[in-house]
N, C-alpha and C positions, 0 to 999 in steps of 0.2 A: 110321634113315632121316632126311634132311636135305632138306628144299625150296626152294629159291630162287624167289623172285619179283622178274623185274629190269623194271623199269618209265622208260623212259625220260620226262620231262617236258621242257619248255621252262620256262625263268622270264624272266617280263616284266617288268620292270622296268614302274611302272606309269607314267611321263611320259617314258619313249625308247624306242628300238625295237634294242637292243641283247638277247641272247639268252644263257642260260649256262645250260648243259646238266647238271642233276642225277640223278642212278643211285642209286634208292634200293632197297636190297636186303635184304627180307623172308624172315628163315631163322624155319621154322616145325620144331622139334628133337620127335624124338618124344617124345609125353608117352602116360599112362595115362589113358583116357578112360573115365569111369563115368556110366552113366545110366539110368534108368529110363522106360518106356514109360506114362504114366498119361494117360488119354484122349488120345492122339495127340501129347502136347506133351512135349518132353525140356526134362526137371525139371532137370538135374545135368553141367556138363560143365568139361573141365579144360583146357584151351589154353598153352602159351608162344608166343608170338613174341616177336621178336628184330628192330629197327630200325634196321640201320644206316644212314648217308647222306653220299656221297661228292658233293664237288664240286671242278667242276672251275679253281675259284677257287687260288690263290696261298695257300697254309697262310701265310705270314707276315702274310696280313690277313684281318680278319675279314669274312664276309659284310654286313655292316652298317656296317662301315667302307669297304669297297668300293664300295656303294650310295651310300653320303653321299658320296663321289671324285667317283661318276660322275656324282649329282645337281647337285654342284656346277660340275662341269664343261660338262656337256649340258645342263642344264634351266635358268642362272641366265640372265636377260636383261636387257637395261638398263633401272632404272625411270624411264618417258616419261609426260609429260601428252599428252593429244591436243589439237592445235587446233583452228581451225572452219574449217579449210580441207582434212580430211582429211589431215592431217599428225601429226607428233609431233615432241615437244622434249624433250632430254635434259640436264637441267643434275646436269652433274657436279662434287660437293664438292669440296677442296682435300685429301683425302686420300689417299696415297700408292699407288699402283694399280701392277703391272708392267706392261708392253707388252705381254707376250703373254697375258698373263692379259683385260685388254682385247681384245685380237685377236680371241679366243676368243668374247669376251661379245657385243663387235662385230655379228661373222659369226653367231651365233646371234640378234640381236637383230633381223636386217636380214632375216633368214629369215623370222622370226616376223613382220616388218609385211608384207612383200611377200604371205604368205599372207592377212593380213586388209586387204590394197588398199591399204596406207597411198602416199602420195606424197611429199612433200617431211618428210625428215628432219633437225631440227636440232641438230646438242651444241654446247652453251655449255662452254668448258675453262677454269677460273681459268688464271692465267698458272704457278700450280707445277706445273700437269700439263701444262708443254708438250712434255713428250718421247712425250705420245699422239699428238699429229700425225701423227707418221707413221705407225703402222698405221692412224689415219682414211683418211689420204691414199691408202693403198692397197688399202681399201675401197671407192672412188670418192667421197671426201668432198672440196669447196674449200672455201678461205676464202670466206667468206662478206664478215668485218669484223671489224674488233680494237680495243679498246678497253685504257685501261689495265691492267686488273686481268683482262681475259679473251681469249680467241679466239672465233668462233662458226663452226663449220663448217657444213654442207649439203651433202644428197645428195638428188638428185631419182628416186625410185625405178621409176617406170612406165615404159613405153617409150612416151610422147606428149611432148609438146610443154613444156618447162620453162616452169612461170610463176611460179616464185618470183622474189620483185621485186628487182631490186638495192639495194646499202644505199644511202642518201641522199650524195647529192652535192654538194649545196648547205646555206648557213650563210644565218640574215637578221643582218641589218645592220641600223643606223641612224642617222640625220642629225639631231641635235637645234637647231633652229631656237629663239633665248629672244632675246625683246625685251624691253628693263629700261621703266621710265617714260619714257623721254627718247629711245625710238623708237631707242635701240642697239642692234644686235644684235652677240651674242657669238660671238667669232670665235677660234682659238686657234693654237698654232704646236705641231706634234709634238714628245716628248723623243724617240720610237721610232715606226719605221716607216716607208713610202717616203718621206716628206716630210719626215722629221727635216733639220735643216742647211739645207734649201733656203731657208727664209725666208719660205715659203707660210702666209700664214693660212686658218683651215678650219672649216667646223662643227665643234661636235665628235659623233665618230664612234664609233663600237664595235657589237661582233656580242652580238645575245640567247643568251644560256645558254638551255642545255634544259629548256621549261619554262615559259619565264618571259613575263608580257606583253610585249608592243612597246612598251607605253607606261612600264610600271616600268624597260625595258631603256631607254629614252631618260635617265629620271630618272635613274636610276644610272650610266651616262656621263657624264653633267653632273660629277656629285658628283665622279667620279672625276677629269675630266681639269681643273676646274676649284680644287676644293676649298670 
């Protein structure tokens, strides 16, 4: 005589909610069973089973390499700092990424803040990963501002009111005024710029770098247009 025990389970994967159905089937074959009765406890007994276990996975991969696929697929998300404005920012390396493989990480990533309330999200993209742009873009990401060596996109994630600021619109300037001993002041003519050719004498002029004082950016126009 032959017994089957067929036991359907679920298996959870334990960080998705994907399901794969295992039928594990217990043949219990007859064996010879010996035993003796001494104060009410059996002393002596003889048992076979037999464990098989069928799944319903792809024989050309292993269940563990299956789980790592789907780990990798479903579970990985993009590493963000948080700001202090209930945001996040995601600066992505200069290493080589596909587009859909991003798409992927994306949409799983935008999932995962919108459940924990985030609002304004931002990726910084070196300028080698600009063929991300477009699945950002149609993830609901703009240009934010562009800089040499990067992009920076944004996406405003709530359904209120946007208050991420726009990038800077404006550059400072400056007039350097220098009077020698003899109550001269120094006045110059452009090589480059609206007033080159014209014959106009001028302060001299230039815009501060980022950063930098008003008053080192005066000095160092001097130097420059002067010598």
């Amino acid at each position: 005589m032959i017994i089957k025990f067929i036991c359907r389970t679920p298996f959870l994967s334990p960080r998705t909610s994907f399901f794969s159905s295992k039928r594990h089937f217990l043949s219990c074959r007859p064996v010879k069973l010996s035993f003796c009765q001494n104060q009410g406890k059996l002393t002596k007994i003889r048992c076979g089973i037999n464990l098989n276990t069928r799944s319903s996975m792809s024989c050309s991969a292993t269940p563990a390499m299956a789980k790592e696929k789907e780990m990798v697929q479903v579970d990985r998300i993009l590493a963000a700092k948080e700001d202090d404005y209930g945001g996040v920012t995601v600066e992505m390396t200069n290493e080589p990424l596909d587009p859909s493989v991003f798409a992927s990480l994306l949409r799983a990533s935008l999932s995962h803040w919108r459940q924990q309330g985030k609002k304004g999200v931002w990726i910084k993209l070196p300028i080698e990963l600009v063929m991300l742009v477009e699945p950002a873009v149609k993830e609901g990401f703009i240009y934010h501002h562009a800089e040499p060596k990067y992009l920076m996109l944004v996406s405003w994630l709530p359904e209120t009111a946007n208050t991420i600021p726009a990038n800077a619109t404006h550059r400072v300037g400056i007039g350097a005024f220098v009077v020698n001993e003899r109550n001269e002041v120094l006045v110059v003519q452009e090589k480059s710029g609206r007033f080159r050719g014209t014959g106009v004498w001028k302060f001299p002029t230039g815009v501060v770098d980022e950063g930098e004082d008003i008053s080192d950016a005066a000095v160092r126009e001097v130097k420059e247009e002067t010598g």
